[in-house]
KOLMI-871526 format. One record per atom (N, C-alpha, C): residue in one letter; x, y, z. Coordinates in steps of 0.2 Angstrom, whole numbers, plus 5000, padded with zeros to 4 digits. Atoms other than C-alpha are relative to their C-alpha. Example, Ala and Ser with C-alpha at 12.3 -4.5 7.8 and 13.67 -1.06 7.14 Angstrom:
% residues 2
a500449945000a506249785039a500450065000s499649944999s506849955036s499650055003
***
This chain:
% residues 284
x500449945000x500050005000x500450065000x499349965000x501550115004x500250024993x499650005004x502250084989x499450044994x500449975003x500750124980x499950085000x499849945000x500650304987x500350024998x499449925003x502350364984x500049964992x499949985007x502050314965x499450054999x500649925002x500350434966x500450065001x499649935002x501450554973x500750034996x499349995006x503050544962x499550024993x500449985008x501650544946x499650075001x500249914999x500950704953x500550045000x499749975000x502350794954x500450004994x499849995005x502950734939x499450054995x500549945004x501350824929x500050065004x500149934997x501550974941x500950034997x499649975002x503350994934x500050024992x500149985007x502850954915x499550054995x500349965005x501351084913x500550075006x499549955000x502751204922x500550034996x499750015004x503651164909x499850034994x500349995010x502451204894x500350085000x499849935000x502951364886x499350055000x500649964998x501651524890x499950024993x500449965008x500551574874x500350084999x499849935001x501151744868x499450045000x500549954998x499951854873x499950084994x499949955002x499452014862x500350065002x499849954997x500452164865x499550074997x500649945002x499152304869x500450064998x499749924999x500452444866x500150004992x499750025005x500952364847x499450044995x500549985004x500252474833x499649944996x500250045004x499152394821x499750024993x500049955007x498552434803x499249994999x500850024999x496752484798x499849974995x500650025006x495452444784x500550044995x500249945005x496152584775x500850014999x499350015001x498152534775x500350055007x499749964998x498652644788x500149975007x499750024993x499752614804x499650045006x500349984995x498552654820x500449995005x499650024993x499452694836x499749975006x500150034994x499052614852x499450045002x500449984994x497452684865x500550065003x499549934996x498752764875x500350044996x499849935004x499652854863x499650074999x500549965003x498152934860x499850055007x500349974992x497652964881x500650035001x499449964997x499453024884x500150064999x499849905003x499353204875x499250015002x500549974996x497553204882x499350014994x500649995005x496453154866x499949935000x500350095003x495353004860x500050004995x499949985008x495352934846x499350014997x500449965003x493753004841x500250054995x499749955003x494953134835x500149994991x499850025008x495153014817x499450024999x500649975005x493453094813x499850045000x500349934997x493253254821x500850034998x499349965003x495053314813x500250014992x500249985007x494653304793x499850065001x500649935001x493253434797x500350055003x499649934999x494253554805x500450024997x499649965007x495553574791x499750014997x500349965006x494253584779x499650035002x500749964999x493053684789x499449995002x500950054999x491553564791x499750015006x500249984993x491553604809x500050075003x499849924996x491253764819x500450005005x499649994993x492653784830x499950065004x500249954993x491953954837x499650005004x500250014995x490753884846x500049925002x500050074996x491453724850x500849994999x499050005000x493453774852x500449955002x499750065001x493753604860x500249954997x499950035006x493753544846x500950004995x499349995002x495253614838x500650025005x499649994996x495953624855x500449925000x499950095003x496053424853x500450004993x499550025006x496653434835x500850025002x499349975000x498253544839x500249975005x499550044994x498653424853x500349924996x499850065002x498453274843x500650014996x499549995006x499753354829x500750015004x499550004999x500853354842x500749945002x499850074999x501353174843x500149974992x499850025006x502253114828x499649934998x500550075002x501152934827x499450024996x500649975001x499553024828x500050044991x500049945005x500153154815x500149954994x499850035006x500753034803x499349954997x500650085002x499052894805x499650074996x500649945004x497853084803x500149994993x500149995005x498653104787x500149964996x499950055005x498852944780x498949984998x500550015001x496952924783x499650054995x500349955006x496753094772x500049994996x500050045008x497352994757x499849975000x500250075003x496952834757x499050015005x500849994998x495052864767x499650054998x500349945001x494653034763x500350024992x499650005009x495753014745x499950104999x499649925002x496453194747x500450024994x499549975007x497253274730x500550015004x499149954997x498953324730x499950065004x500149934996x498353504733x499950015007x500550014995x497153444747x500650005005x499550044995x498653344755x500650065000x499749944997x499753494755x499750065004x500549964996x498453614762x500149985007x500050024990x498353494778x500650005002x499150014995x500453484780x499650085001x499949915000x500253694780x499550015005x500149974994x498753684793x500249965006x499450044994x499753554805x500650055001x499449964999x501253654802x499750095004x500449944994x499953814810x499949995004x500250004992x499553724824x500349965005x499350034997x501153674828x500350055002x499549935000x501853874828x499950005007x499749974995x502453924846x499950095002x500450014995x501353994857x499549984994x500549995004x499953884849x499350044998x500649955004x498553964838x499649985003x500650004999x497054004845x499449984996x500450035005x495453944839x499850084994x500149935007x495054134831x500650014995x499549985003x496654144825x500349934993x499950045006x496553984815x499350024995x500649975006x494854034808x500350064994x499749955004x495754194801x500449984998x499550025006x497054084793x499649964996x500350035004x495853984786x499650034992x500349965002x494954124780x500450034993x499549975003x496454184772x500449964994x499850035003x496954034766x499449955000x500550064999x495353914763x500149934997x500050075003x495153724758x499950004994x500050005007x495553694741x499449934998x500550045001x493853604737x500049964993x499750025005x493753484724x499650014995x500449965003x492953554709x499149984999x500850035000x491053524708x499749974993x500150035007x490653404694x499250024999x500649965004x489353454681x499349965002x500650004997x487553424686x499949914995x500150085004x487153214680x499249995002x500849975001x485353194677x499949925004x500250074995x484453044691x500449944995x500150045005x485152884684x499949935005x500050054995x484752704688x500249965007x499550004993x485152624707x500749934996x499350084998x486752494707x500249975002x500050074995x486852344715x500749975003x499350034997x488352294726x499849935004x500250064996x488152104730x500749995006x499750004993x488952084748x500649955000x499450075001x489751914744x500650024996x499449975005x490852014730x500550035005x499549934998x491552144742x500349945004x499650044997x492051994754x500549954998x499750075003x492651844743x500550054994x499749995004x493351994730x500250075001x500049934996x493852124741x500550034995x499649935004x494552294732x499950055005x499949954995x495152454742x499150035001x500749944998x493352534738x499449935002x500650084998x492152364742x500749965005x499550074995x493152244756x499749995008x500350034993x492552154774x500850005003x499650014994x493452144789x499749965007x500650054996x492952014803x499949955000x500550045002x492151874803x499650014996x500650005005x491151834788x500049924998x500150075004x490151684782x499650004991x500549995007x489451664762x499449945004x500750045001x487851574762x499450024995x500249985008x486951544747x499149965003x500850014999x485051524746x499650044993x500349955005x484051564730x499550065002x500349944997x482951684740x500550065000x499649935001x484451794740x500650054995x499749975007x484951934729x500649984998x499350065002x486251834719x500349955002x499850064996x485951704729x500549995005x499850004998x487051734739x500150055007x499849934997x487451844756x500449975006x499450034993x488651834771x499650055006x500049994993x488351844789x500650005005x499550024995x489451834804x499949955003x499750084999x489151664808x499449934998x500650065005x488151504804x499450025002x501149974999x486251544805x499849945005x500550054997x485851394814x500350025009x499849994993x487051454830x499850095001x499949944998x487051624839x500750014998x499549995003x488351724834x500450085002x499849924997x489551874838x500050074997x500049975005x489252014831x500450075001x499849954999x490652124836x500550034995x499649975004x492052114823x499849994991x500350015007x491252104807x499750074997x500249955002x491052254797x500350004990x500050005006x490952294777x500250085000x499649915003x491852464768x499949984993x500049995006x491252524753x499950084997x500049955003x491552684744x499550024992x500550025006x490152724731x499950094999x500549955000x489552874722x499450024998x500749985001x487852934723x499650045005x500049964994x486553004735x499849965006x500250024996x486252854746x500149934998x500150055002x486152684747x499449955005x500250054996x484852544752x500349955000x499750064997x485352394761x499549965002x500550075003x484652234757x500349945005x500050064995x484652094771x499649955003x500750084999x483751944779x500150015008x500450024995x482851954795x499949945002x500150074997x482651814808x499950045008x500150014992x482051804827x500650005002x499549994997x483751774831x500650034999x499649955001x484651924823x500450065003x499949934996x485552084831x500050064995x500049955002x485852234826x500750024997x499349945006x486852354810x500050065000x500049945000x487552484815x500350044992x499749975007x487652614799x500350075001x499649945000x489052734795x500050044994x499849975005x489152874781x500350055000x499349924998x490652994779x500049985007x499650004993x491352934797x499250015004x500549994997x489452984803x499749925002x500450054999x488352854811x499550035001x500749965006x486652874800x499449955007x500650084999x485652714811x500249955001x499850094998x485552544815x499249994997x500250055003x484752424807x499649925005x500150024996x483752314818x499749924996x500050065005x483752134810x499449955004x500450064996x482752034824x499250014998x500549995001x481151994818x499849934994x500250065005x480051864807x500450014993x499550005006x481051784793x499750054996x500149975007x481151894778x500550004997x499749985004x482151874765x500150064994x500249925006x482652054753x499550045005x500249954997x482352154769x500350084997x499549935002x482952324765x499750085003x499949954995x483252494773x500250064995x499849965006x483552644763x500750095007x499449954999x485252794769x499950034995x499849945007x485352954760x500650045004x499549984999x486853014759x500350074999x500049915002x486553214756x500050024993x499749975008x487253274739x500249954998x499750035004x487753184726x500650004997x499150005000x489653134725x500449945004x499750024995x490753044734x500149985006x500450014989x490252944753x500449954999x499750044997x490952814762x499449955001x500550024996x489852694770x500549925005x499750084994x490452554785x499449975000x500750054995x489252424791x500349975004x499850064997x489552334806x499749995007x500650064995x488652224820x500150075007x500049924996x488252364835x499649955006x500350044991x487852234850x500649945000x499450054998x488952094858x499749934999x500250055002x487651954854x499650024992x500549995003x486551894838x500650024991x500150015008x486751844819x500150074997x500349965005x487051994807x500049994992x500150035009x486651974787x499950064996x500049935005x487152104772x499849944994x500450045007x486252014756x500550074995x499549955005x486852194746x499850055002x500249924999x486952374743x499950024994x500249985006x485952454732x500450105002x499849915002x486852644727x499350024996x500349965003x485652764724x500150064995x499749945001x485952914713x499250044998x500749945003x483953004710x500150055004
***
């Protein structure tokens, strides 16, 4: 019996030295930049907390260069920008997203080095004091193309932007194809099998389209969540999928003026199925 014990306790010890032994999973480093949807090197959270901005700033820092925002009656605004430009990370993700997300002309992309370089001059600019540079010197806007008489809408099948992603259509996240002749081109992608619950936190669609809107074409189910929608960096709505089957449900987004938008899509709750069939481009 004796002897029996001291081999349970030798066999114990020995598995208490070999999962000491295993090597420790490499964990992600929360400090390591990462790149976005839109090629560009994202700094870390803190980088962003340490000079005393969030990164809210990647969508509230276009509009200030070119105007789009009042900073006379909302000076923290460009109290924030002229802080972020002080941190060479920041300063270099803002403007890489001015090309490649907001596709800045040459001209464009010099205008923003010249107002970074103002609101970096020693004692920083005041919020009036950049207004009356602006004034002085304004956003070289891109020329307003000739008036195009309504034309038919056009169809972006969702399956395409995932399985044949290009810079202006592409997914990021989780996604599933799932084909069903009920759906427009038979096709649509969700974020995970329909037959399970599913996460709907990283899964998002990018697509650049010109017109004045788009409808968004999806499939309802009882056990669906929620799409939240983006246009030009704004959040237009959510899209609330839970509800009796419907296949070629659809939602309509206007996009303002006719030109040039952005649009994201992506799941806007931590539980629940979401499903993009397509995007109809409008331009009436």
């Amino acid at each position: 019996m004796a002897t029996k014990y001291r081999f349970l306790i030798l066999l114990s010890l020995l598995v208490v030295i070999y999962q000491g032994c295993k090597p420790i999973a490499d964990k992600p480093d929360p400090l390591e930049p990462k790149t976005d949807p839109y090629g560009c090197v994202e700094p870390p959270n803190d980088v962003f907390t340490s000079i005393g901005v969030d990164t809210k700033i990647k969508s509230t820092f276009g509009k200030v260069v070119t105007g789009d925002i009042d900073i006379k009656t909302d000076p923290q605004v460009f109290t924030l920008a002229s802080k972020a430009v002080t941190d060479a990370r920041i300063r270099d993700y803002l403007r890489c997203l001015a090309i490649h997300r907001d596709h800045y002309t040459n001209e464009q992309a010099v205008y923003l080095d010249q107002s970074i370089s103002f609101m970096q001059t020693n004692p920083p600019p005041t919020p009036d004091q950049f207004l009356s540079w602006q004034r002085q010197n304004p956003f070289p806007r891109s020329p307003t193309p000739p008036s195009i008489p309504p034309q038919p809408p056009v169809t972006v099948e969702a399956e395409d932007c995932h399985t044949n992603g290009t810079e202006d259509c592409h997914t990021s996240g989780t996604w599933k194809v799932w084909a069903l002749p009920e759906f427009s081109g038979g096709r649509c992608i969700n974020n995970e099998d329909p037959i399970r619950m599913g996460k709907a936190t990283d899964a998002a669609l990018y697509l650049n389209f010109r017109g004045t809107g788009v409808t968004i074409i999806y499939r309802q189910d009882i056990w669906y969540g929620s799409l939240a929608v983006e246009i030009d960096r704004e959040e237009v709505g959510f899209i609330n999928q839970k509800g009796q089957i419907k296949n070629q449900a659809e939602r309509k987004f206007r996009a303002g003026n006719r030109g040039q938008h952005s649009l994201v899509l992506r799941g806007s709750e931590a539980t629940g199925v979401i499903t993009v069939d397509a995007i109809r481009i409008l331009n009436d």
